[in-house]
C-alpha positions as CSV (number, residue, x, y, z in Angstrom):
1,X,0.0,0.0,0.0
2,X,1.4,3.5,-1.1
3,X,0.7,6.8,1.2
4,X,-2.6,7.7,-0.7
5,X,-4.0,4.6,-0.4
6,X,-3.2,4.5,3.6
7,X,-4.7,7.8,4.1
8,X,-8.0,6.6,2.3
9,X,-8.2,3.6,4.6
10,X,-7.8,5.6,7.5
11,X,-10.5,7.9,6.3
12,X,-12.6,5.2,5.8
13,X,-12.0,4.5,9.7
14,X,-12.7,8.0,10.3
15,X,-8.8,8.9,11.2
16,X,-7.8,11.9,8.9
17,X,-4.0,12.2,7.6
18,X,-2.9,14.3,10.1
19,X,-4.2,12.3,12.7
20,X,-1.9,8.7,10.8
21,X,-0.6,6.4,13.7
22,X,3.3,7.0,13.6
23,X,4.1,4.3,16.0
24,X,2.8,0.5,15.6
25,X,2.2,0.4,19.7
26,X,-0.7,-1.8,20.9
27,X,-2.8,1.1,21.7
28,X,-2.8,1.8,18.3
29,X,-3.7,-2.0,17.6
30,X,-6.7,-1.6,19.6
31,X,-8.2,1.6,18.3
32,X,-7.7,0.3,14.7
33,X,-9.9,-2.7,15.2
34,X,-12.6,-1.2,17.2
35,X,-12.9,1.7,14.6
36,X,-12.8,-1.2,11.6
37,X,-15.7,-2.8,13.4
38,X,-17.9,0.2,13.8
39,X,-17.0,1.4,10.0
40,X,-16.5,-1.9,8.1
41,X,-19.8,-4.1,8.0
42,X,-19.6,-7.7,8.3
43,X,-21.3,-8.8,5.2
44,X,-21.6,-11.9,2.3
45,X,-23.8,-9.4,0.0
46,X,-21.1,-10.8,-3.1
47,X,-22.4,-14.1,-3.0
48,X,-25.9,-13.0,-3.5
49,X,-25.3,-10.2,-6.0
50,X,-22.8,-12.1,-8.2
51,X,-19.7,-10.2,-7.6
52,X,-16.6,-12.1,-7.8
53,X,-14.7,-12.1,-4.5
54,X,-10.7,-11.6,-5.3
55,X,-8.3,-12.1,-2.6
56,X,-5.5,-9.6,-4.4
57,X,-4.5,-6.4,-2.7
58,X,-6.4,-4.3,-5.4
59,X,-9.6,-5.7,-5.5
60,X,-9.6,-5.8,-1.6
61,X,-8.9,-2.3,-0.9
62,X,-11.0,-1.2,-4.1
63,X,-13.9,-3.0,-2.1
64,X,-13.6,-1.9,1.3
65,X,-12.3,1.3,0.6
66,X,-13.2,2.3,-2.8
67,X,-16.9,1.2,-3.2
68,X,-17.0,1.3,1.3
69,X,-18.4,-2.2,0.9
70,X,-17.5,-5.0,4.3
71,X,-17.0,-8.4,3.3
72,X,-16.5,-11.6,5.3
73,X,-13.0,-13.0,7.2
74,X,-11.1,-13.2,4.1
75,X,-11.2,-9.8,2.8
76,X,-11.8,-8.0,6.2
77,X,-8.7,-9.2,7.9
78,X,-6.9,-9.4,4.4
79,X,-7.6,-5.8,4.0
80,X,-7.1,-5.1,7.8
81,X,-4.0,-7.1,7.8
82,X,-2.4,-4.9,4.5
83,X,-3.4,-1.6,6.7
84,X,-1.8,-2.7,9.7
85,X,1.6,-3.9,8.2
86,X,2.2,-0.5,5.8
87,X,1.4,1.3,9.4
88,X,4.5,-0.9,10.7
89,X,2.9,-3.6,12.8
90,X,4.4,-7.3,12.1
91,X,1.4,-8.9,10.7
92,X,1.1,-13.1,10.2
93,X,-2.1,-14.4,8.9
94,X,-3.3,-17.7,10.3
95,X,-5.7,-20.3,9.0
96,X,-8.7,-21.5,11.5
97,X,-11.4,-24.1,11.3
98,X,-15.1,-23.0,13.0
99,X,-16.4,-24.9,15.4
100,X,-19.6,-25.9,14.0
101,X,-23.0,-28.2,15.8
102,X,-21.8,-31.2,17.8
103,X,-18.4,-30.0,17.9
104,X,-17.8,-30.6,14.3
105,X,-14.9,-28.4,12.5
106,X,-15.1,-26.7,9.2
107,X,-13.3,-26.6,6.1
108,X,-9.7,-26.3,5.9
109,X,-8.8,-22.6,6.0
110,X,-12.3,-21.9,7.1
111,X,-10.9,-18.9,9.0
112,X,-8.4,-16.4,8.2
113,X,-7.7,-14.3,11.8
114,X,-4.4,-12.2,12.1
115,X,-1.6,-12.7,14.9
116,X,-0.2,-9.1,15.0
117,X,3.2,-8.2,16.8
118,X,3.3,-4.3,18.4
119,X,6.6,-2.6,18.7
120,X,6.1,-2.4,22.7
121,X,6.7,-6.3,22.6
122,X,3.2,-7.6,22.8
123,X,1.7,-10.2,20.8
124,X,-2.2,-10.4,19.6
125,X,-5.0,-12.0,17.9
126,X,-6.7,-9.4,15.8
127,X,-9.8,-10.6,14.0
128,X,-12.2,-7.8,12.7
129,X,-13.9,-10.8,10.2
130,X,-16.1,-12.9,12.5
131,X,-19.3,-11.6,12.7
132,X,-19.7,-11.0,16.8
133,X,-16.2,-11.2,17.9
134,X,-14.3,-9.3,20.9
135,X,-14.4,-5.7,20.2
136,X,-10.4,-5.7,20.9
137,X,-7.9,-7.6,19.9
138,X,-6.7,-10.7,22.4
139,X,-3.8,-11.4,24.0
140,X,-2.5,-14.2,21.7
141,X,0.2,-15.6,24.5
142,X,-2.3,-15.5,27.3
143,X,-4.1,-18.3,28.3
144,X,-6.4,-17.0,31.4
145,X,-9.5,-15.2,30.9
146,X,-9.9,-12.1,28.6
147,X,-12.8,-9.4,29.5
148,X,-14.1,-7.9,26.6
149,X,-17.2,-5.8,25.8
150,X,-18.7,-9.2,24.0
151,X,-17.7,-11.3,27.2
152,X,-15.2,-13.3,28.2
153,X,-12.4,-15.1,26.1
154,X,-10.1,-17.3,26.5
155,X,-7.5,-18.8,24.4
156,X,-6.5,-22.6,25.3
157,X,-4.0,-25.1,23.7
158,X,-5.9,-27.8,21.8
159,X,-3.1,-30.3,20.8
160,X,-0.8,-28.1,18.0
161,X,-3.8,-25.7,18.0
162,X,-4.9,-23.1,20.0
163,X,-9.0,-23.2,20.5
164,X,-10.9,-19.7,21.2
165,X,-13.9,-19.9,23.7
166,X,-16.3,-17.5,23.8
167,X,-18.1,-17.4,27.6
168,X,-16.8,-21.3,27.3
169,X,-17.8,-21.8,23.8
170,X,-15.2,-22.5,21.2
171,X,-15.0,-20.2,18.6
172,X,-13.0,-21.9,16.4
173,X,-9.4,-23.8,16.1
174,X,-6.7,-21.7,15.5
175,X,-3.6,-23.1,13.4
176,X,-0.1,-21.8,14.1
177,X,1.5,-22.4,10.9
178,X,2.3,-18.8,9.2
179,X,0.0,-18.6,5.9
180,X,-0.6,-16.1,3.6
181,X,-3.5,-14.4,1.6
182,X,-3.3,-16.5,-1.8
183,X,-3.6,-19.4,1.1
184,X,-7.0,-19.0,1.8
185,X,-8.9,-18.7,-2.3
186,X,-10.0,-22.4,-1.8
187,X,-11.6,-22.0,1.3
188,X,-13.3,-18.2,-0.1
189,X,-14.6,-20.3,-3.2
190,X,-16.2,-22.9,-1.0
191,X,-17.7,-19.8,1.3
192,X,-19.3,-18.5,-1.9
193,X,-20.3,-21.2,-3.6
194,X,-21.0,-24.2,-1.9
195,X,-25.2,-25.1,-1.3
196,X,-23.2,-26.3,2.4
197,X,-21.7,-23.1,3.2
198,X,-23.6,-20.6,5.8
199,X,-22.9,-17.9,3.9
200,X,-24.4,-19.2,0.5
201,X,-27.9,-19.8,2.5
202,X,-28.6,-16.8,4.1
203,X,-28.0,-12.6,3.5
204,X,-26.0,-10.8,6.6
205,X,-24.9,-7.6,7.0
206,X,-23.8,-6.9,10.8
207,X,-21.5,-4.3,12.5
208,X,-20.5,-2.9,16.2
209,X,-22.4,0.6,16.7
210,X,-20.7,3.5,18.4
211,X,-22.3,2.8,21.8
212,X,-20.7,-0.7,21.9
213,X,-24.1,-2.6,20.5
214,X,-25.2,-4.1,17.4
215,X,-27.0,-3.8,14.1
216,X,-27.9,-6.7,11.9
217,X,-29.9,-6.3,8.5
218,X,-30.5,-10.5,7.5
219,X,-32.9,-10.2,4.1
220,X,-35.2,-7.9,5.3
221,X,-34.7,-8.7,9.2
222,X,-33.4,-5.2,10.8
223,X,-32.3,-6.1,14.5
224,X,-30.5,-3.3,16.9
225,X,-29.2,-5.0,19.9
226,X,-28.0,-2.5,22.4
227,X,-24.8,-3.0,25.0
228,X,-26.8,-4.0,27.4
229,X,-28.6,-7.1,25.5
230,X,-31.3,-5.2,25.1
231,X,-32.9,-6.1,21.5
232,X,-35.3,-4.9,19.2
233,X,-36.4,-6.5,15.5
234,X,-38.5,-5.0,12.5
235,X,-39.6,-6.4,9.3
236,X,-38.7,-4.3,6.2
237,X,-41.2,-4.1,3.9
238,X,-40.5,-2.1,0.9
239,X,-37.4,-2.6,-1.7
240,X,-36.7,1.3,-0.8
241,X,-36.8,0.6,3.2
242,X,-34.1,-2.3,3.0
243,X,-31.4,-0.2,0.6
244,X,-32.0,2.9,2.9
245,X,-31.5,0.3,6.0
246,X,-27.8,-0.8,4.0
247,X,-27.1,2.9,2.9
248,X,-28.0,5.1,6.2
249,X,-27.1,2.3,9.0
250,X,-24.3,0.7,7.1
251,X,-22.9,2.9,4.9
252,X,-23.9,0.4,1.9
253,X,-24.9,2.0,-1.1
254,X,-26.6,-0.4,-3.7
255,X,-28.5,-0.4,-6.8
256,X,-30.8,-3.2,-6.1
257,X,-32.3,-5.0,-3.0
258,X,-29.6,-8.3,-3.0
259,X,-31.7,-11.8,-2.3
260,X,-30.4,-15.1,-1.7
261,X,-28.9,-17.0,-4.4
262,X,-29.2,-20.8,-3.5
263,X,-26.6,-23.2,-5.4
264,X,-28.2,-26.2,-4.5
265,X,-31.7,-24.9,-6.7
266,X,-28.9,-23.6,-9.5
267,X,-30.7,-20.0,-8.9
């Protein structure tokens, strides 16, 4: 990433040039990923609009800054991962599998989360790409509990692995092995086209509010869950309610009304 294409990101986060991090510290680390998470929606609209998901540099940063589009795991941390290492953080992508029902794991590189290395000798696990994850980024060589505004996390050994619980629920398996973005196109085809994958079943489009709660547009299911768990839900009616839902709460500005494209019906 060049200059220009730093200071758009940052804008994107709402930092403005002359506010640009000059030291990769893991302050800095945690601001950056709560303001990805209240700026950069969560969101598998692609699959269901026919857009070609490209795990290059280009196309990521054309998405999620260009167009202000979200994405799922692969492009968020991707993109989130190229920001943080032009900004001077040490950043190592790692593959994960998702804990699915009855303790079943998911595809090979299922997962792409981001083990990030801050110059005042910490080391964390920064993941901005799984739907409702911690606000902040974990202490990736802690193993005791880990308050965050979602709850509490911990991250346990699990053979060669590392498991992520959630208030005791794993999260998913966490590989140690270094990979790399061009690692992961298999598992973002399978996400995308696959009549077995979540995303290919269902439209989502989540992120953190400013107040530390949540909005969720799935279809035409608008849901605001505050901090405090409190949660209200609204059916959309209109083709115009649900794009000013993605453009006004998300930032999401679309042409048409996306619905779900099924693989297993060939729609």
């Amino acid at each position: 990433m060049d200059t220009t294409q730093v200071d758009a990101y940052l804008r994107r986060l709402g930092i403005e040039p002359g506010d640009r991090p000059t030291t990769p510290t893991a302050d800095v680390l945690r601001e950056l990923h709560l303001r990805h998470l209240h700026a950069v929606p969560f969101e598998n609209l692609s699959v269901h609009l026919g857009e070609e998901i490209v795990l290059e540099e280009k196309r990521l940063l054309d998405k999620v800054v260009g167009a202000r589009r979200g994405g799922f795991c692969y492009e968020l941390n991707g993109a989130f991962g190229m920001l943080l290492g032009a900004l001077g953080f040490e950043v190592t992508p790692l593959a994960a599998r998702v804990h699915g029902d009855g303790g079943r794991l998911g595809i090979p590189y299922d997962h792409l989360a981001l083990l990030v290395r801050t110059v005042d000798g910490g080391e964390w696990l920064a993941d901005v790409g799984f739907g409702a994850n911690s606000h902040y980024p974990l202490g990736f060589g802690e193993r005791g509990e880990q308050e965050d505004p979602v709850g509490r996390f911990r991250i346990v050994e699990a053979g060669p692995d590392l498991d992520v619980l959630l208030d005791g629920r794993p999260q998913y398996r966490l590989e140690l092995r270094p990979r790399v973005l061009p690692d992961f196109v298999a598992g973002a085809w399978w996400h995308s086209t696959s009549p077995a994958s979540h995303f290919t079943q269902s439209l989502v489009c989540s992120r953190v509010t400013e107040d530390g709660g949540r909005i969720t547009l799935s279809g035409r299911t608008f849901k605001e869950t505050a901090a405090d768990g409190a949660r209200t839900e609204r059916e959309l009616g209109t083709d115009e309610e649900v794009l000013a839902v993605y453009r006004e709460r998300f930032g999401v500005e679309l042409d048409c009304v996306p619905t779900v494209r099924n693989p297993a019906r060939g729609d």
